[in-house]
C-alpha atoms as one frame of an Amber mdcrd trajectory, in Angstrom:
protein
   0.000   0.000   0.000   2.772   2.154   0.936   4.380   2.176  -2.867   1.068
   3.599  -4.410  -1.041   5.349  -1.444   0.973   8.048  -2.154   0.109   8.398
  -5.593  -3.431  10.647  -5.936  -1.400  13.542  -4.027   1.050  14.104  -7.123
  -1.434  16.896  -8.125  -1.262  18.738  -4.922   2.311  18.646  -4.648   2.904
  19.972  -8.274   0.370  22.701  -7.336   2.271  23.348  -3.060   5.959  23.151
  -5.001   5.548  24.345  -8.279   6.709  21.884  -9.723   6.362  19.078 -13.064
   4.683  15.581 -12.803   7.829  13.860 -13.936  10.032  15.603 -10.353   6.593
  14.486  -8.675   6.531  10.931  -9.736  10.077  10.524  -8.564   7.837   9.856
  -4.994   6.825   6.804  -6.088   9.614   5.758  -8.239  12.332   6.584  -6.070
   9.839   4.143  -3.243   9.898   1.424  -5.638  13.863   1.863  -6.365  14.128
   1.266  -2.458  12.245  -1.748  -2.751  14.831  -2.965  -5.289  17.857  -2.079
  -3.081  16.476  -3.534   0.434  16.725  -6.839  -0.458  20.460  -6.900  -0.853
  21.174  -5.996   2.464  18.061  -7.725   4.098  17.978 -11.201   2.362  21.538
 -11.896   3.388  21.008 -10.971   6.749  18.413 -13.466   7.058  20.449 -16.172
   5.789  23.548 -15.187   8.145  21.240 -14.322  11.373  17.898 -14.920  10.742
  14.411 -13.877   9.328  13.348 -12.547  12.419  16.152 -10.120  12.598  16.096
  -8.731   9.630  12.374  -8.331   9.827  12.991  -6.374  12.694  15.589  -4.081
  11.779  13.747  -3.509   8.751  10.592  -2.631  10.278  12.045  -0.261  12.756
  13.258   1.444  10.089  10.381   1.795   8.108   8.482   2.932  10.866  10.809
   5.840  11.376  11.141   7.195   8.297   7.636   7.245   7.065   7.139   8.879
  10.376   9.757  11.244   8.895   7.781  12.045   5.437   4.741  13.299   7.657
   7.180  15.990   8.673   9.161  16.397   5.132   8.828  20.395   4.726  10.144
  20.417   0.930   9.942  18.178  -2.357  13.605  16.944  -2.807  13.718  15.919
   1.197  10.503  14.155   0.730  12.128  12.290  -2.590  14.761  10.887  -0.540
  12.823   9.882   2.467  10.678   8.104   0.309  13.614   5.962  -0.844  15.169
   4.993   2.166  11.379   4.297   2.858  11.111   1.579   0.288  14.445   0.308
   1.406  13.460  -0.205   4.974  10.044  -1.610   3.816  11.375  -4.269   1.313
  11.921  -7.161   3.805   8.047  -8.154   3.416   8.204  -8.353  -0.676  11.521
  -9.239   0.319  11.689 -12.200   2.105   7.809 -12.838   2.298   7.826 -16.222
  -0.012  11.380 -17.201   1.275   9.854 -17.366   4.674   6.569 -19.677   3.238
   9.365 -22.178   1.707  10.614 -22.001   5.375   7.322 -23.421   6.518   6.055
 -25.539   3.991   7.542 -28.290   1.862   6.837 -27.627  -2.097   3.919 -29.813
  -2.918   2.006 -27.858  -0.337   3.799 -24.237  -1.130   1.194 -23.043  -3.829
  -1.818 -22.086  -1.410   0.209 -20.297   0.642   2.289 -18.623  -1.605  -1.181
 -17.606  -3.678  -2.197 -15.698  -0.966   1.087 -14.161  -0.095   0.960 -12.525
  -3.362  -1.924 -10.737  -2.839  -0.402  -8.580  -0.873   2.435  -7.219  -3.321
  -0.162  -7.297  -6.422  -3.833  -6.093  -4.389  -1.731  -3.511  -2.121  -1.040
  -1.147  -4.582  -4.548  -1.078  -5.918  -5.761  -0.706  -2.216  -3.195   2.290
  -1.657  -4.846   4.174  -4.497  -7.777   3.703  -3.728  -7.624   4.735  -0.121
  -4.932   7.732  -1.148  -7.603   9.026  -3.681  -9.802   9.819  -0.536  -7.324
  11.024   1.990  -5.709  13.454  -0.495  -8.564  15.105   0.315  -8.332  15.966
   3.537  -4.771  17.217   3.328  -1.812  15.031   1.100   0.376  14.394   4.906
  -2.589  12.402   5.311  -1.452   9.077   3.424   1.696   9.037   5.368  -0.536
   9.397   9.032  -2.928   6.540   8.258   0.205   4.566   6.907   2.536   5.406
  10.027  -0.167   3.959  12.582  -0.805   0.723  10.165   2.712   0.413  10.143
   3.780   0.874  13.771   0.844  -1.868  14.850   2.211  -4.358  12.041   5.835
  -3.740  13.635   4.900  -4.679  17.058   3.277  -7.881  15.728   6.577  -8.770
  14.421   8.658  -7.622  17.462   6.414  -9.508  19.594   4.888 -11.871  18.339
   6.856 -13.136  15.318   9.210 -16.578  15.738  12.405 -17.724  13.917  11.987
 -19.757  10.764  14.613 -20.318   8.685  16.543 -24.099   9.482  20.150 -22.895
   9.260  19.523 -20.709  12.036  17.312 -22.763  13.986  20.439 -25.571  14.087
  23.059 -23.158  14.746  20.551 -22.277  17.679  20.060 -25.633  18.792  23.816
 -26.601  18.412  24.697 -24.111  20.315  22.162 -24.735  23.321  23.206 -28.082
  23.707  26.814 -26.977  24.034  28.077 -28.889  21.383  29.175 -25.552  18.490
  32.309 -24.643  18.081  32.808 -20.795  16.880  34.149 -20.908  13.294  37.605
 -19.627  12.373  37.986 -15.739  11.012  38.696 -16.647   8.169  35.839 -18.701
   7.335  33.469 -16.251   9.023  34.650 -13.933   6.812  33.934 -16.085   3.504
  30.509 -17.395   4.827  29.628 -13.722   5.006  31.158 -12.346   1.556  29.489
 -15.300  -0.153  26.214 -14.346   1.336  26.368 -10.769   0.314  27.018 -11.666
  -3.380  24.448 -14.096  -3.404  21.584 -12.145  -4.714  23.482  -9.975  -7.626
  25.095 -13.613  -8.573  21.914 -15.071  -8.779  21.058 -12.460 -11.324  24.345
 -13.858 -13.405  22.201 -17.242 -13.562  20.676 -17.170 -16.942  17.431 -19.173
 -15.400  17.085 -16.725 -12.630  18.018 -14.080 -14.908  15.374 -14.971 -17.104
  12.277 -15.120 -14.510  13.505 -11.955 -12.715  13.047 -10.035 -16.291   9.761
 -11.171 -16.860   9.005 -10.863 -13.592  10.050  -7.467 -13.693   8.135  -6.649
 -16.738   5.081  -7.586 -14.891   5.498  -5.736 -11.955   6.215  -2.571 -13.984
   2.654  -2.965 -15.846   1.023  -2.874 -12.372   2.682   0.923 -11.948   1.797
   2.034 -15.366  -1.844   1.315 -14.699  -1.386   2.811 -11.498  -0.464   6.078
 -12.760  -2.053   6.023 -15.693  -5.922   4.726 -14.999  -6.785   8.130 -13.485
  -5.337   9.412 -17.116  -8.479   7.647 -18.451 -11.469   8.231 -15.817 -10.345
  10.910 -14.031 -11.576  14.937 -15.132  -8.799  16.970 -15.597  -8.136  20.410
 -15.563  -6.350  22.063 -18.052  -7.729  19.319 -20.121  -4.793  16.700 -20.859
  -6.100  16.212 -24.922  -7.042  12.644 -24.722 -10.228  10.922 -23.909 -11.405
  11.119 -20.354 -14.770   9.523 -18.778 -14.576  12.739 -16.558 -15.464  10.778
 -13.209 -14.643  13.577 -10.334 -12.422  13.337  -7.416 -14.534  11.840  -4.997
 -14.759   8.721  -7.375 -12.094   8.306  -9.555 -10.942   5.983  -6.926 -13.122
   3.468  -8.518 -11.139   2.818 -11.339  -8.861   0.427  -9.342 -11.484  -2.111
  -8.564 -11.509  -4.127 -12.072  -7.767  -4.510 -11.377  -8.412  -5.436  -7.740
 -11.063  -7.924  -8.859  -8.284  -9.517 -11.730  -6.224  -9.910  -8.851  -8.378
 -11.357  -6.386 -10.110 -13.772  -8.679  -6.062 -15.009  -9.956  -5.284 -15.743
  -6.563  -8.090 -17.664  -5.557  -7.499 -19.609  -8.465  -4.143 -20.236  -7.532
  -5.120 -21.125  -3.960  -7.060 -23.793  -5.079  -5.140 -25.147  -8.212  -1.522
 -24.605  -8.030  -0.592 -27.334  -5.205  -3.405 -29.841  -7.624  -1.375 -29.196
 -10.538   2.353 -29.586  -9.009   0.840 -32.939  -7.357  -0.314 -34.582 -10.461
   2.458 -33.476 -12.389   5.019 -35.330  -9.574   2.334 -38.296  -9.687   2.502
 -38.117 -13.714   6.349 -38.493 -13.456   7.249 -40.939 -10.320   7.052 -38.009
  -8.168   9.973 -36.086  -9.257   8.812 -32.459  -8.098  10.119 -30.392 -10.557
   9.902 -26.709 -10.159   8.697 -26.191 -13.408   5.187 -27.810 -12.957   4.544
 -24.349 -11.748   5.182 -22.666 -14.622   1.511 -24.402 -16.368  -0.338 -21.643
 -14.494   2.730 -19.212 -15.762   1.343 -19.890 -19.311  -2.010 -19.568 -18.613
  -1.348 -15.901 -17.317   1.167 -15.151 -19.853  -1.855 -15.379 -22.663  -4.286
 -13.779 -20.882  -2.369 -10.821 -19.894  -1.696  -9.406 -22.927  -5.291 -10.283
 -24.389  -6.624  -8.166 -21.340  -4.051  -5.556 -22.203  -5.690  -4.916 -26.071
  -9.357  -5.397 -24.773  -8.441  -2.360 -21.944  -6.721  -0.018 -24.715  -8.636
  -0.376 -27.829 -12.394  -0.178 -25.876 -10.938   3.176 -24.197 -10.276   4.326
 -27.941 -13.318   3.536 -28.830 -14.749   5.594 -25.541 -16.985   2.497 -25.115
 -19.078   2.562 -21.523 -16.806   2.697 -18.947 -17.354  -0.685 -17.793 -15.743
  -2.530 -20.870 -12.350  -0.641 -19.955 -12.508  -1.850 -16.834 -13.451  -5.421
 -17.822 -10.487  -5.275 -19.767  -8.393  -4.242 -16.398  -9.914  -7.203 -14.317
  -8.938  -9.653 -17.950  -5.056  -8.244 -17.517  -4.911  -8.338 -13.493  -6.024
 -11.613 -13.926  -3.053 -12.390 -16.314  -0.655 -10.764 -14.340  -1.612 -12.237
 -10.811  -1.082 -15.730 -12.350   2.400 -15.466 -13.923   3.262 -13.223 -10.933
   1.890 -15.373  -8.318   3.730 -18.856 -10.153   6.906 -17.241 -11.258   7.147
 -16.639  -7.411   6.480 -19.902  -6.727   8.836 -21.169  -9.233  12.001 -19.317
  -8.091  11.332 -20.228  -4.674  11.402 -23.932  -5.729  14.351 -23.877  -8.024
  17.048 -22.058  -5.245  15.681 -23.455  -2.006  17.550 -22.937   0.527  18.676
 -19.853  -1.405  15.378 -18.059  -1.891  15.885 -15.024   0.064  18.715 -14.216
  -2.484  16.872 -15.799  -5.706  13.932 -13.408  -4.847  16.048 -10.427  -3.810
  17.660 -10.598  -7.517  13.711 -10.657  -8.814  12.907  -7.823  -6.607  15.750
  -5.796  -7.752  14.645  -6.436 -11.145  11.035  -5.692 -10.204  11.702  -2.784
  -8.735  13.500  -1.295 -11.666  10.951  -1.642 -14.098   8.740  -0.351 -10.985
  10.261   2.633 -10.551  10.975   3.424 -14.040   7.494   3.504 -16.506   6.007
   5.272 -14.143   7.788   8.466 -15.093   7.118   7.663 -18.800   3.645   5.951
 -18.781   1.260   8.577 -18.980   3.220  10.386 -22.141   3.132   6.746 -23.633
  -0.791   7.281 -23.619  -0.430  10.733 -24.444   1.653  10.215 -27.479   0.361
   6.872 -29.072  -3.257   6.564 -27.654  -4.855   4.064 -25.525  -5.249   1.386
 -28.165  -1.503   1.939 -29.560  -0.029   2.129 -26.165  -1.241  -1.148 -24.957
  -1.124  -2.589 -28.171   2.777  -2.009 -27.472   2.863  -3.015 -23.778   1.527
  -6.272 -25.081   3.850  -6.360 -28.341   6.868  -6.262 -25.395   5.574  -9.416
 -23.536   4.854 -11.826 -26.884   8.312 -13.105 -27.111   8.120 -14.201 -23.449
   4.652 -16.569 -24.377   6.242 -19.433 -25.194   8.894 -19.507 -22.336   6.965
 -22.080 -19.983   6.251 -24.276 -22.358   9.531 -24.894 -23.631  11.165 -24.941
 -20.067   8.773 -27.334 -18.750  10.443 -29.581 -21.239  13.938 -28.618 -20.968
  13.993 -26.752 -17.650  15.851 -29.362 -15.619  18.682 -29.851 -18.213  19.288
 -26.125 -18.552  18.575 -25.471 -14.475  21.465 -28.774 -14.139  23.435 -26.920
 -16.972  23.618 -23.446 -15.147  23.201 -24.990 -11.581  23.488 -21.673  -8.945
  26.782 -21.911  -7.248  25.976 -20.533  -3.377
């Protein structure tokens, strides 16, 4: 929520500062960014000490510094709190399915890990919609609401929250029965440069390479929309030159809830299918439990997203009833909570023990992509149109259709091939 409830108060800052949309978006790109740099530190911290550590220092971090934006007095210093408040508030998109493979062994992973993603894909739709409402009160407001939600989720995890991860757990145990010795210096010192370099090596895996792009790609589409629906239904003034359905202020909001729906509806379809599918697929072939029987729901969202994508941009240029549009946003969410939600699910797999790192080198890439379009999305509409703009979004993601099908063939020989070296 905290990447996008920010969002619906880039008009009142251009309007307090004086200043463009592109220097305003740099509040939610510059968030994302941090999202992409977190994991780096805090993914290797809970593979030397712990998740429950790194949770914490992360948390008490975030919890500072957004306290700090809803006392930021000019634009840049507000830029660069919001930053180093993505950074200290990546260790849940972070480490969130890492922590799931900690708990559950893989044929039982996909529920779980189907409803974890709901929170990286339905929070940002959430944010906007609730930001969209307390932008009108006053635009410190999003950072009040979020500093109290925030604070009560970072006593739960102070408090409440226990140590998962087995490496830990053993050196823990070891230790209490008396029977560790302390390592020398010198390998200390190598256990803990190997663990910082894990997640940029991963990203020097073609396989993990591969997934973090597309995964990346995804994630980006979810910002473009963010920005960009409100482009479409929103009623703008000066006029912007492109269609509008002109909804006003109070319920422009709305426009969220097709993608919120997509999402949803992806998810619970995940929930209930994934774990099925990986099952019979292990059954299929003497229970092997390949990571790539995930990647069947991968293909199913990689054809619907971009079909959702053309229905969304082409009905807007034909300024169709609203509703189509926004059929067309639930089609796409759809699409993009499946391959999001399995690609997840897939990494996790493939680099157990090593997911922490394997999804800190996909949230890097995510948050790249993230933090990027935004700044460019609405000219894209401007420029080429609705129907032309997501006629290219979905032109990008074509050559990535096929992928799952032809690594669920071959995806063991090349994963064996290019096997990650922790």
């Amino acid at each position: 929520m905290c990447s996008s409830v920010f969002v619906p108060a880039t008009a009142y800052l251009e309007d307090e500062y004086n200043a463009s949309r592109e220097l305003v978006t740099l509040t939610t790109s510059l968030y994302v960014a941090g999202l992409g740099a977190g994991p780096f530190v805090f993914a290797p911290i809970s593979e030397l000490y712990g998740r429950h550590r790194s949770y914490v220092l992360s948390m008490i971090g975030f919890t500072a510094i957004n306290l700090g934006c809803c006392f930021a007095d000019s634009l840049p210093g507000l830029i660069v709190l919001r930053f180093f408040f993505g950074f200290f508030g990546s260790s849940g998109p972070g480490l969130g399915v890492a922590t799931i493979s900690d708990l559950f062994v893989p044929q039982e992973r996909g529920r779980p890990i189907a409803v974890y993603a709901i929170g990286p894909m339905l929070g940002p739709v959430i944010g906007s919609l609730v930001g969209n409402y307390l932008v009108l009160l006053d635009w410190r407001w999003p950072f009040r609401v979020m500093t109290i939600l925030i604070g009560l989720n970072t006593l739960a995890i102070v408090l409440c929250m226990e140590e998962t991860y087995s490496s830990v757990l053993e050196r823990k145990f070891r230790a209490e029965l008396g029977g560790a010795s302390e390592p020398s210096t010198g390998y200390a010192k190598e256990v803990f440069v190997r663990t910082f370099t894990r997640p940029p090596r991963m990203l020097l895996n073609p396989v993990c390479a591969l997934f973090a792009t597309y995964y990346a790609y995804i994630y980006g589409i979810i910002y473009v929309f963010l920005v960009s629906l409100p482009l479409l239904f929103g009623r703008h003034d000066p006029p912007t030159g492109i269609y509008s359905y002109n909804w006003p202020a109070e319920t422009v909001g709305l426009c969220y809830l097709g993608l919120g729906v997509g999402f949803f509806a992806s998810a619970l379809t995940a929930a209930m299918y994934q774990d099925r599918i990986y099952r019979y697929m292990s059954i299929r072939h003497r229970n092997d439990g390949q990571p790539e029987y995930r990647l069947i729901v991968t293909q199913l969202g990689m054809v619907i997203f971009p079909a959702g994508l053309l229905l969304w941009g082409w009905t807007a240029e034909a300024q169709v009833h609203w509703i189509v549009p926004l059929i067309g946003t639930a089609v796409f969410g759809y699409g993009l909570m499946a391959a999001f939600n399995s690609i997840q699910a897939f990494i996790v797999d493939a680099y157990a023990p090593y997911s922490a790192a394997a999804m800190a080198a996909a949230t890097f890439m995510r948050s790249i992509t993230g933090a990027v379009l935004p700044i460019f999305a609405p000219n894209l509409f401007l420029n080429l149109s609705y129907g032309k703009g997501a006629t290219l979004l979905a032109c990008v993601s074509l050559p990535a259709v096929p992928v799952p099908v032809l690594l669920l063939m071959s995806g063991g020989r090349l994963r064996e091939k290019w096997k990650f070296k922790a």
